[in-house]
DSSP file (Angstrom, degrees, kcal/mol; ACC not computed):
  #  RESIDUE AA STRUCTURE BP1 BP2  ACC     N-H-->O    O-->H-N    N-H-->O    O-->H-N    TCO  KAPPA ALPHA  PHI   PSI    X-CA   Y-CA   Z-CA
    1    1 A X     >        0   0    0      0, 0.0     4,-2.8     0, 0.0     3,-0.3   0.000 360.0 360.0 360.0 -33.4  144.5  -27.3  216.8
    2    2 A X  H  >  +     0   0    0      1,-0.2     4,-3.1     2,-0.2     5,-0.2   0.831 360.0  58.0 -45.9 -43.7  144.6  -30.8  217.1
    3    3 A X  H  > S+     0   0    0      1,-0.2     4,-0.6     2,-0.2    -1,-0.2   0.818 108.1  43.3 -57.3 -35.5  146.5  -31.3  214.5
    4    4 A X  H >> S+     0   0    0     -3,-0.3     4,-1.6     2,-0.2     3,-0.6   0.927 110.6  58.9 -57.5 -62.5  149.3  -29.2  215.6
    5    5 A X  H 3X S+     0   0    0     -4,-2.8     4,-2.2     1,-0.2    -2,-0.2   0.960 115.4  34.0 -44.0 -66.7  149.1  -30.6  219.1
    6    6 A X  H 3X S+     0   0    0     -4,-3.1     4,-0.9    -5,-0.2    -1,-0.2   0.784 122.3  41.8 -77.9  -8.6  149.6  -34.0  218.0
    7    7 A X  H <X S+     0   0    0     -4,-0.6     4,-0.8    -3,-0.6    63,-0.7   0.395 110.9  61.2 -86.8 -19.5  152.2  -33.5  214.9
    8    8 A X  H >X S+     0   0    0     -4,-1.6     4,-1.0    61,-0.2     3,-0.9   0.988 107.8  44.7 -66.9 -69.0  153.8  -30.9  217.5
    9    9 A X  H 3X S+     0   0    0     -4,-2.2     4,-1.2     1,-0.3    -2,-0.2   0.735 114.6  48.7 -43.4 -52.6  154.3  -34.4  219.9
   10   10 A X  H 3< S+     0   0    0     -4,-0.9    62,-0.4     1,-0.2    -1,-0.3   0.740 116.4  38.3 -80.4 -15.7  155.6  -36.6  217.1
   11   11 A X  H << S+     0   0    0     -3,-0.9    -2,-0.2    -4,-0.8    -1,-0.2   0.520 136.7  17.5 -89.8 -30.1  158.0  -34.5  215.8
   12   12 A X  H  < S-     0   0    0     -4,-1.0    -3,-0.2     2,-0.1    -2,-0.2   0.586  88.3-131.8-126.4 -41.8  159.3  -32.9  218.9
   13   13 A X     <  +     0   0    0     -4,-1.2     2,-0.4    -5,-0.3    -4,-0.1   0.954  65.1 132.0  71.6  58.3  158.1  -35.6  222.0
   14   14 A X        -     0   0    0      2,-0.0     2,-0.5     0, 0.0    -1,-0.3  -0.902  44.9-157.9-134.4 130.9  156.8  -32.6  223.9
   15   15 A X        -     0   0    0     -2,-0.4     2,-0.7    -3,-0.1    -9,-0.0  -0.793  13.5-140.6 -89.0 131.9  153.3  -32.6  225.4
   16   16 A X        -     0   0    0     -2,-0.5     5,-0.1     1,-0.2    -1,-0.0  -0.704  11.9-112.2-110.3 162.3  152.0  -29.8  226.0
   17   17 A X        -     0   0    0     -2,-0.7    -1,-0.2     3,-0.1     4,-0.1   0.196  27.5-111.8 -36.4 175.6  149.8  -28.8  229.0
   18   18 A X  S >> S+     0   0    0      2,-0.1     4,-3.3     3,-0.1     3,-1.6   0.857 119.5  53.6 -77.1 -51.7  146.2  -27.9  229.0
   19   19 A X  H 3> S+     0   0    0      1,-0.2     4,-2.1     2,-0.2     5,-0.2   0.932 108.2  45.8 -28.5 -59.3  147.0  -24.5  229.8
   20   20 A X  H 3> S+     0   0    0      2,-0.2     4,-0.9     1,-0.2    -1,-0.2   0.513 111.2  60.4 -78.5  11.0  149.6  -24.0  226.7
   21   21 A X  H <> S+     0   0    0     -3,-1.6     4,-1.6     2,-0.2     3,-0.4   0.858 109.4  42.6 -70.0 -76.3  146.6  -25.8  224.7
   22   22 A X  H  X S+     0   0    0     -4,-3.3     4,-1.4     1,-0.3    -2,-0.2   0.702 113.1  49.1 -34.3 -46.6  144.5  -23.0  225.6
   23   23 A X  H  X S+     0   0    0     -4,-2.1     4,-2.0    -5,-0.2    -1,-0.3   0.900 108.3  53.3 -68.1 -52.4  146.8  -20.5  225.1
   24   24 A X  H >X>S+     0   0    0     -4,-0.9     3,-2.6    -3,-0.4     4,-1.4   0.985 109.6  49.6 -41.9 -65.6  147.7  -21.7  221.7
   25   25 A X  H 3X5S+     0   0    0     -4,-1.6     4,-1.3     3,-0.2    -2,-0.2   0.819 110.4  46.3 -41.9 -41.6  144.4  -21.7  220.7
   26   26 A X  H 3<5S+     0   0    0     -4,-1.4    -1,-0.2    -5,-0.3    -2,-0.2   0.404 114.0  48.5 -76.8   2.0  143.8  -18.4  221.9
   27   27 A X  H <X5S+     0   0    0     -3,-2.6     4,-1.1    -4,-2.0     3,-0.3   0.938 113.5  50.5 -93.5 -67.9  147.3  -17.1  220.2
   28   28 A X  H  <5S+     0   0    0     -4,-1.4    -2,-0.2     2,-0.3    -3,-0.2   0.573 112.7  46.7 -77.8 -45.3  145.9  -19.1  216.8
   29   29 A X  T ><<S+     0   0    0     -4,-1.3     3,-0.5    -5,-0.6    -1,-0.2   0.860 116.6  49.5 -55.4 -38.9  142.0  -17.0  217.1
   30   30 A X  T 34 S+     0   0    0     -3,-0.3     3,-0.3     1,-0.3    -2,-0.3   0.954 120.0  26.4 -80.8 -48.8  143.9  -13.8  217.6
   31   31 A X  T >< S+     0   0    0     -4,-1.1     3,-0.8     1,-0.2    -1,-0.3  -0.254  85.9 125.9-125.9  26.1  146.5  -13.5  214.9
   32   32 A X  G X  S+     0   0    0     -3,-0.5     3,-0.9     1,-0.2    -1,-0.2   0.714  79.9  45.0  19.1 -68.0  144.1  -15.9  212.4
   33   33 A X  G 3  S+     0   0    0     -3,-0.3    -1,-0.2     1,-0.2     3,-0.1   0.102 107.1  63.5 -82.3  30.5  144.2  -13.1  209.5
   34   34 A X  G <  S+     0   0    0     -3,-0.8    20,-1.5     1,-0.1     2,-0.3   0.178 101.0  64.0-137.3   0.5  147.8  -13.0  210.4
   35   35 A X  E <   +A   53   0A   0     -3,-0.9     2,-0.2    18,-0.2    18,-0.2  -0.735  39.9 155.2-147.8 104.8  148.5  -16.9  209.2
   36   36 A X  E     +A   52   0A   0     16,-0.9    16,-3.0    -2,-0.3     2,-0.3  -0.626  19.3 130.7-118.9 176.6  148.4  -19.0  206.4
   37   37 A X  E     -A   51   0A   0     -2,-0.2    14,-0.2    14,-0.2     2,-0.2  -0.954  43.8-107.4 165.4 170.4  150.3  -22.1  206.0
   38   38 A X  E     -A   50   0A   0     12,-1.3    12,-0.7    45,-0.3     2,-0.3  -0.620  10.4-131.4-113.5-174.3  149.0  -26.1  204.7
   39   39 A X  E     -A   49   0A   0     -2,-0.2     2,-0.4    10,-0.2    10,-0.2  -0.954  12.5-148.9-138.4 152.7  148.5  -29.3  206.0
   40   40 A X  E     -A   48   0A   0      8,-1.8     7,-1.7    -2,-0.3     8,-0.7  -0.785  19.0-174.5-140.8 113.4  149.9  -32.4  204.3
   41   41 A X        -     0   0    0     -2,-0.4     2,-0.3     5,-0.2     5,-0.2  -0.973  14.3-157.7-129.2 170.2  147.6  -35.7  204.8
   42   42 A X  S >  S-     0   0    0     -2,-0.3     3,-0.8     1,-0.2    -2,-0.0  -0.889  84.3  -6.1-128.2 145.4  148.6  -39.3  203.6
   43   43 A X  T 3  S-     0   0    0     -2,-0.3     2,-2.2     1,-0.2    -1,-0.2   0.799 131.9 -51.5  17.5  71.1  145.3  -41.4  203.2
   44   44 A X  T 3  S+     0   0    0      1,-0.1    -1,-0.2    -3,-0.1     0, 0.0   0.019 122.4 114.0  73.7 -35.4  142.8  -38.9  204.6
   45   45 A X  S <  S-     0   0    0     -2,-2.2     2,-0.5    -3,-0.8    -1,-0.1   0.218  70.5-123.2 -42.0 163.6  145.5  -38.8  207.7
   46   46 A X        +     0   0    0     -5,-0.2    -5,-0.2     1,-0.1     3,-0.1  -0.995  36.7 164.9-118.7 138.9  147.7  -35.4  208.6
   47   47 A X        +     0   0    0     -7,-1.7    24,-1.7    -2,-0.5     2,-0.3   0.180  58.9  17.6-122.4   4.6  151.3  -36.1  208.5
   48   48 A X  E     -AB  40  70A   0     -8,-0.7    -8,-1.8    22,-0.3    -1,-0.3  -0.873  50.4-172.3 176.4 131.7  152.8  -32.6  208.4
   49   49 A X  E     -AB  39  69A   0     20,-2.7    20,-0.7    -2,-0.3     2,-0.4  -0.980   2.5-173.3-131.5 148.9  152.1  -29.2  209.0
   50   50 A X  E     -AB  38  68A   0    -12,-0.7   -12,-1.3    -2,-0.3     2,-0.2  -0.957  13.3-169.7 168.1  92.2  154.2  -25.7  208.2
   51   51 A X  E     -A   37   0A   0     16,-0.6    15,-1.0    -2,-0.4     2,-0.4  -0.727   2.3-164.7 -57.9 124.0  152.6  -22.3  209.7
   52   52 A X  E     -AB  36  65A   0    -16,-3.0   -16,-0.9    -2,-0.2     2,-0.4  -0.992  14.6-141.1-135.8 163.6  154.1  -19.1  208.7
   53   53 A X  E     -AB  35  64A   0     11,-3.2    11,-2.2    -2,-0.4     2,-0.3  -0.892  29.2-177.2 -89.1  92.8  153.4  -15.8  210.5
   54   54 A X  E     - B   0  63A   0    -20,-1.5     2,-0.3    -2,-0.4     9,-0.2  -0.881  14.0-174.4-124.1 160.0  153.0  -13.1  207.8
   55   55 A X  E     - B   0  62A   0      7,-1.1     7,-1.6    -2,-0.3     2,-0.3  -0.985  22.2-139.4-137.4 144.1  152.4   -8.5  208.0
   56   56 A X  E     + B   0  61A   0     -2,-0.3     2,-0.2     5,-0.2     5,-0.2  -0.652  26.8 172.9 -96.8 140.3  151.9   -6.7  205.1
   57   57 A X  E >   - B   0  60A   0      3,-0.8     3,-0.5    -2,-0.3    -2,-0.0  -0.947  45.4 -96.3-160.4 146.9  153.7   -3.3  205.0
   58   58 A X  T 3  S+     0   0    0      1,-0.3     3,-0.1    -2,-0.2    -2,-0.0   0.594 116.3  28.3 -65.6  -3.6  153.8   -1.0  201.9
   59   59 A X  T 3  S+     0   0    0      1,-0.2    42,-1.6    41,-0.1     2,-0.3   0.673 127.7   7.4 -96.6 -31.1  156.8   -2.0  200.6
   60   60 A X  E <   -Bc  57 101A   0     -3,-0.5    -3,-0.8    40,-0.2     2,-0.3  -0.992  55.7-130.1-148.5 153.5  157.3   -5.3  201.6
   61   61 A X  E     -B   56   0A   0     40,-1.8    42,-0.3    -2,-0.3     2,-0.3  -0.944  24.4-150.4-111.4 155.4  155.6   -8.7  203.5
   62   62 A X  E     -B   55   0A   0     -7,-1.6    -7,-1.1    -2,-0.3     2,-0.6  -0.765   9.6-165.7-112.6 151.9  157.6  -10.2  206.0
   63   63 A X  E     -Bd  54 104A   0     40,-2.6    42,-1.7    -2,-0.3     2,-0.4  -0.994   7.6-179.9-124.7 123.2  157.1  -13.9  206.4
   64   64 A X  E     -Bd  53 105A   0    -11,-2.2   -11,-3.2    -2,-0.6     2,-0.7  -0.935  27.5-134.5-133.2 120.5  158.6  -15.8  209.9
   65   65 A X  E     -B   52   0A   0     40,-2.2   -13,-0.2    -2,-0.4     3,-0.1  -0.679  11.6-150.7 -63.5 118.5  157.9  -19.4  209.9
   66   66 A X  E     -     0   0A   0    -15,-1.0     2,-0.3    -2,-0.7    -1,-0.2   0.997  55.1 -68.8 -71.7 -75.6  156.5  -20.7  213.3
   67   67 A X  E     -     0   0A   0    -16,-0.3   -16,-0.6    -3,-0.1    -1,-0.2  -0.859  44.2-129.0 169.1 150.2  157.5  -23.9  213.4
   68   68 A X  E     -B   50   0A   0     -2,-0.3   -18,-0.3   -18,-0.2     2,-0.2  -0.010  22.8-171.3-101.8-160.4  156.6  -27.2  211.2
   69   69 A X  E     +B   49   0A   0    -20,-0.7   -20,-2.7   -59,-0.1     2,-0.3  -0.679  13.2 142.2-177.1 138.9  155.6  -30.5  212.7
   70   70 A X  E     -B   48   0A   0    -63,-0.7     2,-0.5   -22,-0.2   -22,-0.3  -0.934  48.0 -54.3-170.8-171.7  154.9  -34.1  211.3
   71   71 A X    >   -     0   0    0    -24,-1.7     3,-3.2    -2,-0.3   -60,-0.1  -0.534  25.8-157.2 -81.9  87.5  155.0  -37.5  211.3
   72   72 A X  G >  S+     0   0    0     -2,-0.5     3,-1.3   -62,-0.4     4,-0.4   0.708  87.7  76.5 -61.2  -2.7  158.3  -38.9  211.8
   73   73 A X  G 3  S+     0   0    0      1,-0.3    -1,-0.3     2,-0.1   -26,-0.0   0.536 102.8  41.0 -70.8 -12.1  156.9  -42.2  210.0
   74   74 A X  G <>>S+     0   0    0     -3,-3.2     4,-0.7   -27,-0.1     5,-0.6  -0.211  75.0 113.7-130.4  47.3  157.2  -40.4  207.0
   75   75 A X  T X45S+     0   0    0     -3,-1.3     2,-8.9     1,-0.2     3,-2.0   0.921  72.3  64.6 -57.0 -67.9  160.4  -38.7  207.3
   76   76 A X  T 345S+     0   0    0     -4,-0.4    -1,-0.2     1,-0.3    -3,-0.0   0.047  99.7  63.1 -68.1  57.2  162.0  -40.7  204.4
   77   77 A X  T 345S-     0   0    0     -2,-8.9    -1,-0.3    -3,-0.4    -2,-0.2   0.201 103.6-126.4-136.2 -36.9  159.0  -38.7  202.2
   78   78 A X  T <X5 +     0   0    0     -3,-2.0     4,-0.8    -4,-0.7     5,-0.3   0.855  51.9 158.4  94.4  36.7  160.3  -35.0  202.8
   79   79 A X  H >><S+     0   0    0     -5,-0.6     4,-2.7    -4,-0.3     3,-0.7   0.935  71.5  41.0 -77.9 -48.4  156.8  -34.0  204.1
   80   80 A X  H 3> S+     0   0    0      1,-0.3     4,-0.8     2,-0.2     5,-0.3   0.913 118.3  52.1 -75.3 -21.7  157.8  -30.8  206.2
   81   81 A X  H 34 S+     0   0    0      2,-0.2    -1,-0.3     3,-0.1    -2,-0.2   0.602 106.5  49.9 -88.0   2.7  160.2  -30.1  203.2
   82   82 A X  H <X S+     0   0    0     -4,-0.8     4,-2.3    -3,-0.7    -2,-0.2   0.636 116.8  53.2 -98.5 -41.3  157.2  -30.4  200.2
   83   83 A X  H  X S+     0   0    0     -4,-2.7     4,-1.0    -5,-0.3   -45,-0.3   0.670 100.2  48.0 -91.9  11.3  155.5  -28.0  202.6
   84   84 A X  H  X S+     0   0    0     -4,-0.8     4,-0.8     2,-0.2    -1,-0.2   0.599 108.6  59.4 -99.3 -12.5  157.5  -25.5  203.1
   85   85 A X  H >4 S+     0   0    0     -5,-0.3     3,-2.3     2,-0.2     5,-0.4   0.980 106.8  53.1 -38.3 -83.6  157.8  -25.5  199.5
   86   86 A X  H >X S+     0   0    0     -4,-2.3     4,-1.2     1,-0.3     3,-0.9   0.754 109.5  41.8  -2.8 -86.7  154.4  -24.9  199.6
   87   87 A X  H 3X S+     0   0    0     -4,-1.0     4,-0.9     1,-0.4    -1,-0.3   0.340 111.7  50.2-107.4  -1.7  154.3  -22.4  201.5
   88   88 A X  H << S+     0   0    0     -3,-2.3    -1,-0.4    -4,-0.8    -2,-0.2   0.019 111.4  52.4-111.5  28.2  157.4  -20.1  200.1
   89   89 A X  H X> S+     0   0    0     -3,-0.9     4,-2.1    -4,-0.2     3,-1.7   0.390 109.3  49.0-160.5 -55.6  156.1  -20.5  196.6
   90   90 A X  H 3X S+     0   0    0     -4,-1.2     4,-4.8    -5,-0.4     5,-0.2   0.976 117.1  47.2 -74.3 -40.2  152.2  -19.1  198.0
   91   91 A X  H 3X S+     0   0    0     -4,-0.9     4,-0.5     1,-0.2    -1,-0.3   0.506 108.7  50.1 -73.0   7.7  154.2  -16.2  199.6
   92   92 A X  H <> S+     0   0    0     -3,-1.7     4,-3.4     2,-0.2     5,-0.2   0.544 111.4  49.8-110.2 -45.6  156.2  -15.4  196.8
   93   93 A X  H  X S+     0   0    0     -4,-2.1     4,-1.7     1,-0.2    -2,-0.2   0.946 105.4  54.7 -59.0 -43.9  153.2  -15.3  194.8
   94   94 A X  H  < S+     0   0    0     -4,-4.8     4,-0.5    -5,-0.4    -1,-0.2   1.000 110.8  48.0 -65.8 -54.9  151.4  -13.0  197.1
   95   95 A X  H  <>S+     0   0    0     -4,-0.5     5,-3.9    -5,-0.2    -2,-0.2   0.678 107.6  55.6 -72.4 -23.2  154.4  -10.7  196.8
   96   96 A X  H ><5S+     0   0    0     -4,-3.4     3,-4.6     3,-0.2     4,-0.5   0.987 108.5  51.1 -45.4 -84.1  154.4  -10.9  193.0
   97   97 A X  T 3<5S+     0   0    0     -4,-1.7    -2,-0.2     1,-0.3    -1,-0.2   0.396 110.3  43.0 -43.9 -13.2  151.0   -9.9  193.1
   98   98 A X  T 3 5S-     0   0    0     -4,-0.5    -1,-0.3     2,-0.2    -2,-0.2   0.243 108.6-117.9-123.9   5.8  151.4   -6.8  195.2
   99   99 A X  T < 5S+     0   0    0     -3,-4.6     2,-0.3     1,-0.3    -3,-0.2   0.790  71.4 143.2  82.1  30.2  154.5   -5.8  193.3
  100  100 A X      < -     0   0    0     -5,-3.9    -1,-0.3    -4,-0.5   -39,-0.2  -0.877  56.5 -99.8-108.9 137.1  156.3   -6.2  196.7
  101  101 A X  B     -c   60   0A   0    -42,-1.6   -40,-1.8    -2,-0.3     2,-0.2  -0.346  41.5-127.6 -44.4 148.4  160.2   -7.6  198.7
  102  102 A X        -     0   0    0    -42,-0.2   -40,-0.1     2,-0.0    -1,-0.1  -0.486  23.9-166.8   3.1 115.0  159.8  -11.0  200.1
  103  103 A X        +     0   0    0    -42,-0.3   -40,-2.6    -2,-0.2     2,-0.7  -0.500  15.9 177.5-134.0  70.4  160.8  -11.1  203.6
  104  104 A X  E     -d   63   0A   0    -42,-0.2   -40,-0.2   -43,-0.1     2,-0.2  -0.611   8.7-172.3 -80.1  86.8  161.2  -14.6  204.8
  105  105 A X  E     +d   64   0A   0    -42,-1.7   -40,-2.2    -2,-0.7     3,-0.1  -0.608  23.5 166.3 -56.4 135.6  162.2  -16.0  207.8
  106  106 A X        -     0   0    0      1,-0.3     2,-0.3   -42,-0.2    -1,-0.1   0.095  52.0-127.8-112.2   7.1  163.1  -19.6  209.6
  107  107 A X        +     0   0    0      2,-0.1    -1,-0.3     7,-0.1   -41,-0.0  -0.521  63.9   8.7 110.9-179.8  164.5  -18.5  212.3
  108  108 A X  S    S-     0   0    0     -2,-0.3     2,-1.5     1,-0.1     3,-0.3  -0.225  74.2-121.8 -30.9 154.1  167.9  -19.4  213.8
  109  109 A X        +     0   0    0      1,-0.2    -1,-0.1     5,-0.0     3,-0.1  -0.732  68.5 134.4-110.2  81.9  169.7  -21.4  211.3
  110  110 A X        +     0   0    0     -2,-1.5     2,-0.4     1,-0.1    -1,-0.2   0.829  58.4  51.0-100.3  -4.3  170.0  -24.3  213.9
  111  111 A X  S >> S-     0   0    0     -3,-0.3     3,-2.2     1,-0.1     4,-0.9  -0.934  85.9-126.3-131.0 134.3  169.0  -27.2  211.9
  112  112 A X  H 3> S+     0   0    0     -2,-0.4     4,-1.8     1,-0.3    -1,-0.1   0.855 101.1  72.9 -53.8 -23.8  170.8  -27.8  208.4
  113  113 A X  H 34 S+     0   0    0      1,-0.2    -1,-0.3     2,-0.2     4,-0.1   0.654  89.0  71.4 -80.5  18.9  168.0  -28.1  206.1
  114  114 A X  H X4 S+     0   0    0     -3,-2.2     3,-1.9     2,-0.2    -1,-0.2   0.811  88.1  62.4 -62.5 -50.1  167.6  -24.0  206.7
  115  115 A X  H >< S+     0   0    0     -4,-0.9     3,-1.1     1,-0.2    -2,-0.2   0.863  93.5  61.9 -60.2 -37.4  170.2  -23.5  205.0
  116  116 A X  T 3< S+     0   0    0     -4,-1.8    -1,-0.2     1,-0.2    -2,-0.2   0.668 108.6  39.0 -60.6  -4.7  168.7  -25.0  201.8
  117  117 A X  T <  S+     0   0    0     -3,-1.9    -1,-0.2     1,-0.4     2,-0.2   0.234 114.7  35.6-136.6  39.2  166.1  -22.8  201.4
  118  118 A X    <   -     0   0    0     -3,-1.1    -1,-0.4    -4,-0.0     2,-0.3  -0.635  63.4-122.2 173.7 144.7  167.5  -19.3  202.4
  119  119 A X        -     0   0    0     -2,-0.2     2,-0.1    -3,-0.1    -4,-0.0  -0.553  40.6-125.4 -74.7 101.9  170.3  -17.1  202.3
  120  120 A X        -     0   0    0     -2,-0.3     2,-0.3    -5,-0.1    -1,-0.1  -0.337  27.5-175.4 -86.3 165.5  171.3  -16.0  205.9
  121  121 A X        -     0   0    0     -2,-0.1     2,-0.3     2,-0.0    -1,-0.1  -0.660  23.9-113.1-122.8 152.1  171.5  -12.4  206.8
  122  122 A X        -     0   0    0     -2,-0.3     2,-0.3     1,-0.0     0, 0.0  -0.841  21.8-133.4-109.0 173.9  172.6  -10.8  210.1
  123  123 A X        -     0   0    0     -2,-0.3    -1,-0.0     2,-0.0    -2,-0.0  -0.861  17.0-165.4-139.8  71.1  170.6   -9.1  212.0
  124  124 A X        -     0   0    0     -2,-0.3     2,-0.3     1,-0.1     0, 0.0   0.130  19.5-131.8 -76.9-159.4  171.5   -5.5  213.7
  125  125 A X        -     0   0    0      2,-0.0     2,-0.5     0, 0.0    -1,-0.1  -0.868  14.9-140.7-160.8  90.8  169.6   -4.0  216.5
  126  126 A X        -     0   0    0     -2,-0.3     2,-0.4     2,-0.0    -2,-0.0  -0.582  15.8-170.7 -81.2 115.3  168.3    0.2  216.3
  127  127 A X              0   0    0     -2,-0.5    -2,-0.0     1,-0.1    -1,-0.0  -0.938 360.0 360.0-110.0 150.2  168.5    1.7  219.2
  128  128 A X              0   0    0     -2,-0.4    -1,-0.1     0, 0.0    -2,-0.0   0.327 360.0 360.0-105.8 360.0  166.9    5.4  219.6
């Protein structure tokens, strides 16, 4: 959790409380088989991390990336972009393997490098 907490801080400059520590932690125990994702170290160090949020369903897994964090001291390396590599390359292989769509998500496309690594879609809204 640490790692998050403090890669969270350099990448964003937001501390968070002790509360939303807890809470994280206790979000990150519950949904556990529900998350895979790497960490990136430079000399033994962590400089970057990339979570994604994935559910298995019989036709397809759906993927939503939580949000990345690292070390802006190694920005000019491409660290959050070698691990979402990573991490769209394990889930595409998991989906091979289960002979299933690929459902990825980043989110909003608020930040440009989104746009390099996926095709956006709209998004309608069933009501019953």
């Amino acid at each position: 959790m640490n790692i998050y907490i403090d890669l969270y801080l350099k990448r964003w400059n937001y501390r968070h409380s002790e509360e939303q520590k807890k809470h994280l932690i206790e979000i990150y125990t519950e949904l556990r088989e529900h998350i895979f994702g790497n960490v990136l170290l430079i000399n033994g160090k962590p400089c970057a991390y990339d979570f994604v949020l994935w559910a298995d369903s019989p036709k397809w897994i759906s993927f939503d990336a939580i949000n990345g964090g690292y070390d802006p001291e190694y920005v000019h390396l491409s660290v959050g972009s070698i691990l979402m590599w990573v991490n769209i390359q394990e889930a595409k292989a998991l989906c091979q393997q289960g002979d299933k769509t690929m459902r990825y998500s980043l989110g909003n496309p608020t930040f440009e490098y989104k746009n390099r690594w996926c095709e956006t879609l709209s998004l309608g809204k069933v009501l019953f």
